[in-house]
Residue frames as qw, qx, qy, qz and C-alpha x, y, z in Angstrom:
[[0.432, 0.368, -0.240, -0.788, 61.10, 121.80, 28.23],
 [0.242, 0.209, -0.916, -0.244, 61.29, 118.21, 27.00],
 [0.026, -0.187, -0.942, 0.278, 58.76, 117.13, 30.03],
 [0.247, 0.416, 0.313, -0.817, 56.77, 120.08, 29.31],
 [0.451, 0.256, -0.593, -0.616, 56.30, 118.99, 25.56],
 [0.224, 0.008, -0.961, -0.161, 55.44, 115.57, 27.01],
 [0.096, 0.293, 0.657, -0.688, 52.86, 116.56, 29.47],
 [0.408, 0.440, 0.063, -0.798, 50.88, 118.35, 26.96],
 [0.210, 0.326, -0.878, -0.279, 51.51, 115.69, 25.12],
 [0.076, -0.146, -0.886, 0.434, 49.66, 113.55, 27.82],
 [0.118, 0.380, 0.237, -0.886, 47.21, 116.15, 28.04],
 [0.375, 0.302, -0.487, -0.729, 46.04, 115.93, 24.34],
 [0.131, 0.147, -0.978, -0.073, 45.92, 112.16, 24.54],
 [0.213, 0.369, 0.723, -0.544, 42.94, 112.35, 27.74],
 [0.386, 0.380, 0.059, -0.838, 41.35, 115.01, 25.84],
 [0.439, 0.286, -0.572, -0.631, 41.09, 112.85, 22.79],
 [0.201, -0.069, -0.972, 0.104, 40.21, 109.65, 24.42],
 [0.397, -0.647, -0.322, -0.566, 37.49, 111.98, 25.91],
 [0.600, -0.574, -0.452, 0.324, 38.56, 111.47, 29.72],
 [0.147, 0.817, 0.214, 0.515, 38.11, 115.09, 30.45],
 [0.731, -0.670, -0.068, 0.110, 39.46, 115.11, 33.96],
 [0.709, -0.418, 0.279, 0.495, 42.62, 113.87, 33.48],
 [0.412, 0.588, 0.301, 0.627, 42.83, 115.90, 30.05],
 [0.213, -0.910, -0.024, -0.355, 42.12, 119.38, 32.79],
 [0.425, -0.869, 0.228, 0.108, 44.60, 118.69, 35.26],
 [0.733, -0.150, 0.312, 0.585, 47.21, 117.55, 32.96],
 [0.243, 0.711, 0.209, 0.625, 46.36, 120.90, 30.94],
 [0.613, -0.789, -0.022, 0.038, 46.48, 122.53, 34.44],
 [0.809, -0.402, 0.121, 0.410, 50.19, 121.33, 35.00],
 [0.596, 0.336, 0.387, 0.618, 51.14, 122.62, 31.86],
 [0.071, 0.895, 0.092, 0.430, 49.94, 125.87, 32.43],
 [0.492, -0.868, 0.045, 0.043, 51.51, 126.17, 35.92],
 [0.703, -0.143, 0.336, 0.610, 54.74, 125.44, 34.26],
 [0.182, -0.105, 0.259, 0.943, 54.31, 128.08, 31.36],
 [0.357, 0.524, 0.743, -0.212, 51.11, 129.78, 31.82],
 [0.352, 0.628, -0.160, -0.675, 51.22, 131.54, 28.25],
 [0.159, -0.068, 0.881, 0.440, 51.01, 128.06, 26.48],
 [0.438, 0.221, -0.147, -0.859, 48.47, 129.08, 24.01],
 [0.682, -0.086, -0.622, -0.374, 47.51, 125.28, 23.23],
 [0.105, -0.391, -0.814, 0.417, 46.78, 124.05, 27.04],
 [0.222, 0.359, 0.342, -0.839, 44.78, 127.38, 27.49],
 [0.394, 0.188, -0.629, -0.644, 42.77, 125.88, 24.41],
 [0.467, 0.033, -0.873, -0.134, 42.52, 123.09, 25.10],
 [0.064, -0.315, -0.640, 0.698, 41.70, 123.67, 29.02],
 [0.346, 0.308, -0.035, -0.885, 39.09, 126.28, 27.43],
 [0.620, -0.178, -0.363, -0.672, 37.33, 123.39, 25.18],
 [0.402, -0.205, -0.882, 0.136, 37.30, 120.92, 28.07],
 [0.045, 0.340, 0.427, -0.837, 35.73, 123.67, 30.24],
 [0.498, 0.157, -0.099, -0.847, 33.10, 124.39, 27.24],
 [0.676, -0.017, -0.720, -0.158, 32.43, 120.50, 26.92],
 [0.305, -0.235, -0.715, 0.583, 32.00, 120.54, 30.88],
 [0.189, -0.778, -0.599, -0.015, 29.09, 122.88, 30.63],
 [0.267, -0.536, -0.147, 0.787, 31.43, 125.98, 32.25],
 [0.505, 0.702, 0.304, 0.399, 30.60, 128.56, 29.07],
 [0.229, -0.968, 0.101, 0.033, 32.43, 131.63, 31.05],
 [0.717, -0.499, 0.437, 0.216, 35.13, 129.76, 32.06],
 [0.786, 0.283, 0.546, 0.060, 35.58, 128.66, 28.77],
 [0.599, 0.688, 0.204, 0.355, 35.67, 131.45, 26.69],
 [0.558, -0.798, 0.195, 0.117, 37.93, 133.06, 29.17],
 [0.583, -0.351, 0.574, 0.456, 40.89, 130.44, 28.46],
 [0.712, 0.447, 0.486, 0.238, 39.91, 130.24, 24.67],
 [0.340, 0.897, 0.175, 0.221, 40.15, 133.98, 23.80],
 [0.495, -0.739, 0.420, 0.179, 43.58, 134.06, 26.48],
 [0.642, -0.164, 0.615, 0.428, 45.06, 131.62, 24.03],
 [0.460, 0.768, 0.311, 0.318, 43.70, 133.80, 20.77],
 [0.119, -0.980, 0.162, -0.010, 45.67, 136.70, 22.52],
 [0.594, -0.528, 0.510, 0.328, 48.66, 134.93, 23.27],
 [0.268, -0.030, 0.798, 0.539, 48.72, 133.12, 19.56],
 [0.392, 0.475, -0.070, -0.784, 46.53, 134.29, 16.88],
 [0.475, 0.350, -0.696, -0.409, 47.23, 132.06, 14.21]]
């Protein structure tokens, strides 16, 4: 759990730095470890809507509104 907290961790970091790649497949990992983590599938959902994907996008976004509301 500890590596999973750090990954997303990791994950957040790209996103914010803007390096959108390495922000998707380190949101990626995270999901394939637990794919009901409502913040990757966010997050993965706005790098996919900041990549132009708009399907894709609101796909993961409204998966992580199901999973976690709040």
């Amino acid at each position: 759990m500890a590596d999973l907290v750090a990954l997303f961790a990791e994950a957040s970091e790209h996103h914010s730095a803007g390096r959108l790649a390495e922000a998707e497949t380190a949101y990626r990992l995270v999901l394939a470890s637990d794919p009901k983590h409502a913040a990757a599938l966010q997050g993965l959902g706005i790098v996919a809507l900041a990549s132009g994907h708009l399907a894709p996008a609101l796909a993961l976004i409204e998966r992580a509104a199901s999973i976690s509301p709040d």
